[in-house]
ZADO-1210 file (C-alpha; in nm, 4 decimals, padded with zeros to 6 digits):
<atoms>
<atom x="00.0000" y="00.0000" z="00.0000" code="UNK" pos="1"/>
<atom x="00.2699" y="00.2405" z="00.0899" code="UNK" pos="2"/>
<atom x="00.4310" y="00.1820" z="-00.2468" code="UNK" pos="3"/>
<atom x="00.1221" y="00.2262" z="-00.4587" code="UNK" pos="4"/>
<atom x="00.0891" y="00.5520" z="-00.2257" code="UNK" pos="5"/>
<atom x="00.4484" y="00.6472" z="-00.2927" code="UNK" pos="6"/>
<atom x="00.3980" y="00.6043" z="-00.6616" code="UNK" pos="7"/>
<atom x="00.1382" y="00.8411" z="-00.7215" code="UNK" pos="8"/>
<atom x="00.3069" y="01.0702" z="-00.5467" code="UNK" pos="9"/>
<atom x="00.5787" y="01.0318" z="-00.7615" code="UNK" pos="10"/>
<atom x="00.3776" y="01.0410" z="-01.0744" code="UNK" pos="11"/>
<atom x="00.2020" y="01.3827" z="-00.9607" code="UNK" pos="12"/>
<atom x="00.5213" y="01.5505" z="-00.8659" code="UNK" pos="13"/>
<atom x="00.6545" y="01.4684" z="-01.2035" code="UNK" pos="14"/>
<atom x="00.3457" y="01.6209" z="-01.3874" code="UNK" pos="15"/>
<atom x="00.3617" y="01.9249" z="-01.2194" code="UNK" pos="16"/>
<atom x="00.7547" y="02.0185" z="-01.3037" code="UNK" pos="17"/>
<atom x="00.5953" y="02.0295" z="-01.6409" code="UNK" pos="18"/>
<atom x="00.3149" y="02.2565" z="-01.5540" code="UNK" pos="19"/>
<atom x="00.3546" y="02.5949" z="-01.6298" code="UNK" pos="20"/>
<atom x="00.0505" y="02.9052" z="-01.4954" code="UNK" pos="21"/>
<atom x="-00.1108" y="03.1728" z="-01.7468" code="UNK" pos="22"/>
<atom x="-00.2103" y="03.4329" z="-01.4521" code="UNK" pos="23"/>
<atom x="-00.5253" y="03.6559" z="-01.5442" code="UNK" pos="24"/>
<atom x="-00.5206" y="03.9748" z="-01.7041" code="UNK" pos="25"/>
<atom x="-00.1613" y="03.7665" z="-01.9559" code="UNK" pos="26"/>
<atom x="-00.1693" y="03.5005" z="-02.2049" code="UNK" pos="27"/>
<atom x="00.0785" y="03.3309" z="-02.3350" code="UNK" pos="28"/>
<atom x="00.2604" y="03.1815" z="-02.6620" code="UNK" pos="29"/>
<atom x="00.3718" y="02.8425" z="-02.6240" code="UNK" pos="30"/>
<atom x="00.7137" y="02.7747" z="-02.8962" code="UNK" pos="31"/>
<atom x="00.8590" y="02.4480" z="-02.9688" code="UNK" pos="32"/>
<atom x="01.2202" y="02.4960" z="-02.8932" code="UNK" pos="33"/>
<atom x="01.3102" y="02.1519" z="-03.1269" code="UNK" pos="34"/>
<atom x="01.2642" y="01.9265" z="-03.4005" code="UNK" pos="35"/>
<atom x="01.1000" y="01.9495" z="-03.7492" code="UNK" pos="36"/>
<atom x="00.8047" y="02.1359" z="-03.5901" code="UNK" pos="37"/>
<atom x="00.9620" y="02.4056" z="-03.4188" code="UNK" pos="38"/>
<atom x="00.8449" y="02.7770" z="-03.3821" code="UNK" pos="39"/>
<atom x="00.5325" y="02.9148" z="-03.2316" code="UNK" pos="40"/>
<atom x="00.2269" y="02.7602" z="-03.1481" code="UNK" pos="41"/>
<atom x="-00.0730" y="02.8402" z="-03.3909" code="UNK" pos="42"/>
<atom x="-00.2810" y="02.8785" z="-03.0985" code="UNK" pos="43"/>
<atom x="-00.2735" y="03.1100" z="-02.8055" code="UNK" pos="44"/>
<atom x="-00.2150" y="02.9825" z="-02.4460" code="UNK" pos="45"/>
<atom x="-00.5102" y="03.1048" z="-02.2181" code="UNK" pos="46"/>
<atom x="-00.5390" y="03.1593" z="-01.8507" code="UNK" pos="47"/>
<atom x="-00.4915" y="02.8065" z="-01.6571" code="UNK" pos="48"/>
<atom x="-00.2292" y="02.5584" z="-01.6317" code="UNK" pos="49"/>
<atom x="-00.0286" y="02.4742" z="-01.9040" code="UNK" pos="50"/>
<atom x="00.1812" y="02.1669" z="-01.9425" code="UNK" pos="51"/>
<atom x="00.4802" y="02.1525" z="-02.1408" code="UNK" pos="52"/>
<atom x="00.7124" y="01.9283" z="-02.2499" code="UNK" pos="53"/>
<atom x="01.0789" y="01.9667" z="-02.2015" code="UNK" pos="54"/>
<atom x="01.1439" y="02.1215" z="-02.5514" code="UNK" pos="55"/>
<atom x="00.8053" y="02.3462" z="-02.5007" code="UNK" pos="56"/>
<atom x="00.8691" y="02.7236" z="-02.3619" code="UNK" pos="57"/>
<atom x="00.6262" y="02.9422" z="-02.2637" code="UNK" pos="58"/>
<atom x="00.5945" y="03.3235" z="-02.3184" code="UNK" pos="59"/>
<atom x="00.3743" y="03.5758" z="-02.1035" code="UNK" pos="60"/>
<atom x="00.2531" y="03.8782" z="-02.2925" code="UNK" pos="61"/>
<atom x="-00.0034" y="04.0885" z="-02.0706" code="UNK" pos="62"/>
<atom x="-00.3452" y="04.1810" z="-02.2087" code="UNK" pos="63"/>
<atom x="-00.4695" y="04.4342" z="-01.9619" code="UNK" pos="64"/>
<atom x="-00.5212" y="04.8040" z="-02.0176" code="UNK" pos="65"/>
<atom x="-00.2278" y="05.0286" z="-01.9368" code="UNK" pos="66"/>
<atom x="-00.3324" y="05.3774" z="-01.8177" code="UNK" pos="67"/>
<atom x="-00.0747" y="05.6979" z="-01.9003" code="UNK" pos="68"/>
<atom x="-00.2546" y="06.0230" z="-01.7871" code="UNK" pos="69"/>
<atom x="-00.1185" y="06.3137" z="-01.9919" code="UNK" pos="70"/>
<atom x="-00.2733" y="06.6151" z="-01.8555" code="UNK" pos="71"/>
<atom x="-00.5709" y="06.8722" z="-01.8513" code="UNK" pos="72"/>
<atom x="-00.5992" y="07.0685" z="-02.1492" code="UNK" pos="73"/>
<atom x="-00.8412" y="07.4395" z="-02.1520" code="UNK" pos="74"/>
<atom x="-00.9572" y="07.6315" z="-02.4472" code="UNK" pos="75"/>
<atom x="-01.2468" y="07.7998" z="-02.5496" code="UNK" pos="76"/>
<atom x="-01.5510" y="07.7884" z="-02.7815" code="UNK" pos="77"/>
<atom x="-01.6387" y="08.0177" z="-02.9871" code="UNK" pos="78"/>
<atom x="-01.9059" y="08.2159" z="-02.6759" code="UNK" pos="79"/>
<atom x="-01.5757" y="08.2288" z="-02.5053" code="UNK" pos="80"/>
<atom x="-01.6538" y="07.9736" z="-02.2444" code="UNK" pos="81"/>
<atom x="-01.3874" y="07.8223" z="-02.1198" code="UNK" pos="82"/>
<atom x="-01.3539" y="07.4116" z="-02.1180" code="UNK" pos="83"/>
<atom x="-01.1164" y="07.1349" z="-01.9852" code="UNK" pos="84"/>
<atom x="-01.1182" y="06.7936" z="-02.0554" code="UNK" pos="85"/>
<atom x="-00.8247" y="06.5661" z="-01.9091" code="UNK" pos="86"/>
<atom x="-00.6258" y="06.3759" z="-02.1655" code="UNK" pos="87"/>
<atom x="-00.4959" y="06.0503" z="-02.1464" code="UNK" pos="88"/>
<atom x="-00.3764" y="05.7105" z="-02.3337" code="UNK" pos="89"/>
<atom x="-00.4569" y="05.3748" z="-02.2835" code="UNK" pos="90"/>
<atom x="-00.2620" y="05.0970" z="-02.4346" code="UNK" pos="91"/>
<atom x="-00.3516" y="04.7205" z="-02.4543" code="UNK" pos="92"/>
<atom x="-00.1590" y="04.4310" z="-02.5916" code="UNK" pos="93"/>
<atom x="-00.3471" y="04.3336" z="-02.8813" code="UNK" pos="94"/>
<atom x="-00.4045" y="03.9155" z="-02.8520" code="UNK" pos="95"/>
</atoms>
């Protein structure tokens, strides 16, 4: 019994060195680092566990908006009222 318990231990340690973790808010690009089918993935790696094989690497690209606040800028309109609007940019990684 021990063994059998020992085992699967064994067998679970050994399938998660090969896991690799999407976190939210990334995903990921799995390449194949060898043979005749190396290069990227065709599909994208979503959020979750991954597992890889040894000659599988996985790359983290993040997806979530990125907020750069600019400043306020004032003018007029044509009544001469004065108005401000803040101005910003926000940049997302395109999946």
């Amino acid at each position: 019994m021990k063994k059998i318990i020992g085992v699967m231990f064994a067998i679970v340690m050994v399938a998660l060195v090969g896991c690799s973790k999407v976190p939210a808010g990334h995903t990921g690009v799995i390449v194949n680092m060898m043979g005749s089918d190396k290069g990227v993935a065709l599909q994208e790696a979503t959020t979750g566990y991954k597992f890889l094989t040894p000659n599988e690497e996985l790359f983290l690209f993040p997806t979530f908006n990125q907020n750069f606040n600019v400043g306020v800028a004032s003018f007029q309109d044509r009544d001469g009222m004065t108005i401000s609007a803040p101005l910003g940019l926000t940049i997302r990684a395109k999946e």
